[in-house]
Every structure is written in C-alpha cells, then in structure tokens.
DOMI-494694 format. One record per residue (C-alpha): x, y, z; residue in three letters. Coordinates in nm, 2 decimals. Layout:
BEGIN
<zaro><X>X</X><Y>Y</Y><Z>Z</Z><resn>ALA</resn></zaro>
...
// end
This chain:
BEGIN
<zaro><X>1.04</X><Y>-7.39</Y><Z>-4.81</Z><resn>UNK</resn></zaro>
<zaro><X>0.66</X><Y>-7.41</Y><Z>-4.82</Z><resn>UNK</resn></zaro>
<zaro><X>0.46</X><Y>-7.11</Y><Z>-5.00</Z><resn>UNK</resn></zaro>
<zaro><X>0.18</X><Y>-6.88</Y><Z>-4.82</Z><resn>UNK</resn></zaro>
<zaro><X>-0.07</X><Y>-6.68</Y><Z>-5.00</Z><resn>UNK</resn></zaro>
<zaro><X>-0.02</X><Y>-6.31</Y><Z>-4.76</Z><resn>UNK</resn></zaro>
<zaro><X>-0.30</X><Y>-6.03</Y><Z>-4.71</Z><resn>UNK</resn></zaro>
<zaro><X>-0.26</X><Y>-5.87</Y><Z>-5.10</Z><resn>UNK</resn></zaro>
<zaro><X>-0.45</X><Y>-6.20</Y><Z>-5.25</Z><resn>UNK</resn></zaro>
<zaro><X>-0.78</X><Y>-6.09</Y><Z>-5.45</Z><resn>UNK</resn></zaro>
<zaro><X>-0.93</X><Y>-6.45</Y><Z>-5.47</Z><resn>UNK</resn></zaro>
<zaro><X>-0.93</X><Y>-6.46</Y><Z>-5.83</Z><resn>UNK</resn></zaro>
<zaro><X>-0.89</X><Y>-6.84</Y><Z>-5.83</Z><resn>UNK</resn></zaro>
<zaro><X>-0.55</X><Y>-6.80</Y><Z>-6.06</Z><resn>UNK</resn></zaro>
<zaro><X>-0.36</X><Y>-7.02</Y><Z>-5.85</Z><resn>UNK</resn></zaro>
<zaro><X>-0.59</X><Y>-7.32</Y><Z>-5.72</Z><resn>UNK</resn></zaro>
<zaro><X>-0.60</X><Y>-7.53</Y><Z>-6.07</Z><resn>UNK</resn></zaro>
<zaro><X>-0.23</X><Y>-7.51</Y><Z>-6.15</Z><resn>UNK</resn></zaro>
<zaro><X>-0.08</X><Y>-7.65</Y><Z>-5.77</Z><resn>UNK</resn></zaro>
<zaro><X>0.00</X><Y>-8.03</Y><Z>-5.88</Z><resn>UNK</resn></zaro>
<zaro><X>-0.04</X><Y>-8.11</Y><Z>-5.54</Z><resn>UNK</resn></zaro>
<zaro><X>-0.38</X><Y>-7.92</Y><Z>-5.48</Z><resn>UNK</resn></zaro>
<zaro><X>-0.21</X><Y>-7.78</Y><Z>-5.18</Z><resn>UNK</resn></zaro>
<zaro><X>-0.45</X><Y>-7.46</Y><Z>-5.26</Z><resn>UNK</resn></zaro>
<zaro><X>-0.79</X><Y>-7.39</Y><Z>-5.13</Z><resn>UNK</resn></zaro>
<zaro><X>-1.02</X><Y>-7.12</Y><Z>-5.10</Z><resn>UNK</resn></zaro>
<zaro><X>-1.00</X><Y>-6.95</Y><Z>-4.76</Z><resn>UNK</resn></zaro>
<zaro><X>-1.22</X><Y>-6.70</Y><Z>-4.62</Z><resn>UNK</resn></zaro>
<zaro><X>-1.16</X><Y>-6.40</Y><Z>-4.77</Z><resn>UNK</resn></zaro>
<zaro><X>-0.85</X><Y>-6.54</Y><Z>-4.93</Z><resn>UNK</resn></zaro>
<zaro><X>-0.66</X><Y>-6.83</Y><Z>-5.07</Z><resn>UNK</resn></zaro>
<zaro><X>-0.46</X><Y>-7.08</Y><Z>-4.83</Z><resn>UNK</resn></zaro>
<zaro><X>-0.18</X><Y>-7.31</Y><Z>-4.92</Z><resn>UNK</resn></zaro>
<zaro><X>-0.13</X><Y>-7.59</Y><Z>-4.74</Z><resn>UNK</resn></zaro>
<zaro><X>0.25</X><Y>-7.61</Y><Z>-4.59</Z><resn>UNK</resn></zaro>
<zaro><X>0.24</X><Y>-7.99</Y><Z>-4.55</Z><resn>UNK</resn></zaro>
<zaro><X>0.17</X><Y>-8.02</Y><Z>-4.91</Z><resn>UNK</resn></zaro>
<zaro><X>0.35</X><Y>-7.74</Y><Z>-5.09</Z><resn>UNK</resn></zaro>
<zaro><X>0.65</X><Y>-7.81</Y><Z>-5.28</Z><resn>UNK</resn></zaro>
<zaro><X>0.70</X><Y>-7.51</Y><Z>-5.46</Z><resn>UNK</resn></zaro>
<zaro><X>0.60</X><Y>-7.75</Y><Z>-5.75</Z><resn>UNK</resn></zaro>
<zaro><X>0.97</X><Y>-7.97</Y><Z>-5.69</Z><resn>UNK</resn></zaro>
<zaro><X>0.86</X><Y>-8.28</Y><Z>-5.84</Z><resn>UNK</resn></zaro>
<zaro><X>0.62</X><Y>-8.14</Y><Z>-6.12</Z><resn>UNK</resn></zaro>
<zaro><X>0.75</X><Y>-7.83</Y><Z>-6.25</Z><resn>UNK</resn></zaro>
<zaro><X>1.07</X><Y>-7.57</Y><Z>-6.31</Z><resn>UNK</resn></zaro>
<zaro><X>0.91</X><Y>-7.31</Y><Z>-6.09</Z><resn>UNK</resn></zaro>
<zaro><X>0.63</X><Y>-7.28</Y><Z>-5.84</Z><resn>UNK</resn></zaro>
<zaro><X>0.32</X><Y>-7.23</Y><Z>-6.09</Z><resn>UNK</resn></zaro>
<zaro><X>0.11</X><Y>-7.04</Y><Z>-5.85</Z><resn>UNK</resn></zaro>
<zaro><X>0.33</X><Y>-6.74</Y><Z>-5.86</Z><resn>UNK</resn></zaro>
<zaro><X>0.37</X><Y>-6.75</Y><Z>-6.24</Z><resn>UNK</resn></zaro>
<zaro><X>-0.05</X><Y>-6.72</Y><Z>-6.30</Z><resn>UNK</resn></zaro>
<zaro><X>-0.09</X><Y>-6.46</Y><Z>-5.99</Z><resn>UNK</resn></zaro>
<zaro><X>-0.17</X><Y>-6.08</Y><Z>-6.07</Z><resn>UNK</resn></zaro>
<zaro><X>-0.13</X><Y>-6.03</Y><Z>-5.75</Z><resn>UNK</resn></zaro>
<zaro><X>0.16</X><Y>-6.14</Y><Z>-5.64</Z><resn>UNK</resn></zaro>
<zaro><X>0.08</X><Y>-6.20</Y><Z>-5.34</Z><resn>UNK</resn></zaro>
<zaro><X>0.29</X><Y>-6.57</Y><Z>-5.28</Z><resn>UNK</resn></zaro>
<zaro><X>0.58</X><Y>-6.55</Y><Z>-5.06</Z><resn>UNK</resn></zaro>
<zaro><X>0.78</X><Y>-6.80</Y><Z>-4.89</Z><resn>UNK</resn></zaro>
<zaro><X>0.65</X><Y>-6.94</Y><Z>-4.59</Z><resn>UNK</resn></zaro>
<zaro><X>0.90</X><Y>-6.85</Y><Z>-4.28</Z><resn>UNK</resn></zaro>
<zaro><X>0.80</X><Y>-7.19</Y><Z>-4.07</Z><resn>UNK</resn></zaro>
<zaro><X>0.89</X><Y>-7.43</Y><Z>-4.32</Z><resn>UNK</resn></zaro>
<zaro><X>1.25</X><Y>-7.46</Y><Z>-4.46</Z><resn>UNK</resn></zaro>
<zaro><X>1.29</X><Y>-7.67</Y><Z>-4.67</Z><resn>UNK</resn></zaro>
<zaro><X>1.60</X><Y>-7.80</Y><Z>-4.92</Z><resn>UNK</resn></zaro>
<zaro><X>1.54</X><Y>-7.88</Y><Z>-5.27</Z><resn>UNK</resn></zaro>
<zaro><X>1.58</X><Y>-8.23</Y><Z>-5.17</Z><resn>UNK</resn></zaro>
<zaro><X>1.32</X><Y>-8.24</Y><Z>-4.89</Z><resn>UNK</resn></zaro>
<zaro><X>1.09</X><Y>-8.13</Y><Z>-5.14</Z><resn>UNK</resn></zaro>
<zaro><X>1.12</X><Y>-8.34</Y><Z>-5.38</Z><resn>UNK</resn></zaro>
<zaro><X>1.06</X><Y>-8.62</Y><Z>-5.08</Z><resn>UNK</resn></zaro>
<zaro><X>0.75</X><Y>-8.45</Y><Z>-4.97</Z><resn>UNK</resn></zaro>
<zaro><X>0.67</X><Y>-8.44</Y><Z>-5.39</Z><resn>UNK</resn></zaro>
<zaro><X>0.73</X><Y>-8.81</Y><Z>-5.40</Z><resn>UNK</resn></zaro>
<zaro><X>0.54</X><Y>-8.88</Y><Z>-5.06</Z><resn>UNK</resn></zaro>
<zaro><X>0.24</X><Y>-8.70</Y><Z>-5.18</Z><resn>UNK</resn></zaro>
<zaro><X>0.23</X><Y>-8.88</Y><Z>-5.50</Z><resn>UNK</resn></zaro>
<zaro><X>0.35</X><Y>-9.21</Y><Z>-5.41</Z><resn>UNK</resn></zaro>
// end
C-alpha cells in the first residue's frame, strides 16, 4: 500500500530527502507523495523513512492502493531498474 501525506502536514521538508524513490514533492500548502512511486521504502529500507523523520505524523496509508509486500518490491525494482 502506497503512502499519503493527510491535512496535519506542516511542510517542514522532513520527509522529501529521505524517500529513495523521490516519490515526495512539495504541494501547495502541503507535501504530496506520489502513489505510483511509493513503496513504503520496500526495496531500500526496513521501514518507510518518511514516517520515521515526520513530527507531524501526518503519513498514513493510502486507501486506493493496496499493495503486497511483493508488489512493492516490483514497483521498487521497476523504478530503479
């Protein structure tokens, strides 16, 4: 399952430069993830590093995209060929 950044995000630019797949941008007012590249950091890491650096903890799991572990790590792979 993808990740989404919800309403409680303060834009404090935590969680852009750790996402190995720089499925993070700044939004208007507040950070986006991109589904399509999210992996919850499968591929790269234990646990989704985005939600370790946030004082806000404002990033939940996306409800449109459910995902196995093992779909992940395919998207992980596809991304980074």
């Amino acid at each position: 399952m993808a990740l989404m950044i919800n309403d409680l995000c303060t834009a404090c630019d935590a969680c852009e430069p750790v996402c190995p797949n720089q499925a993070i941008t700044a939004g208007n007012p507040i950070y986006v993830i991109d589904a399509f590249k999210c992996t919850e950091c499968v591929g790269a890491e234990d646990e989704p590093q985005c939600r370790l650096v946030c004082p806000a903890e404002c990033i939940v799991q996306h409800p449109d995209f459910v995902e196995t572990p093992e779909e992940l790590q395919a998207k992980y792979e596809q991304l980074h060929g």
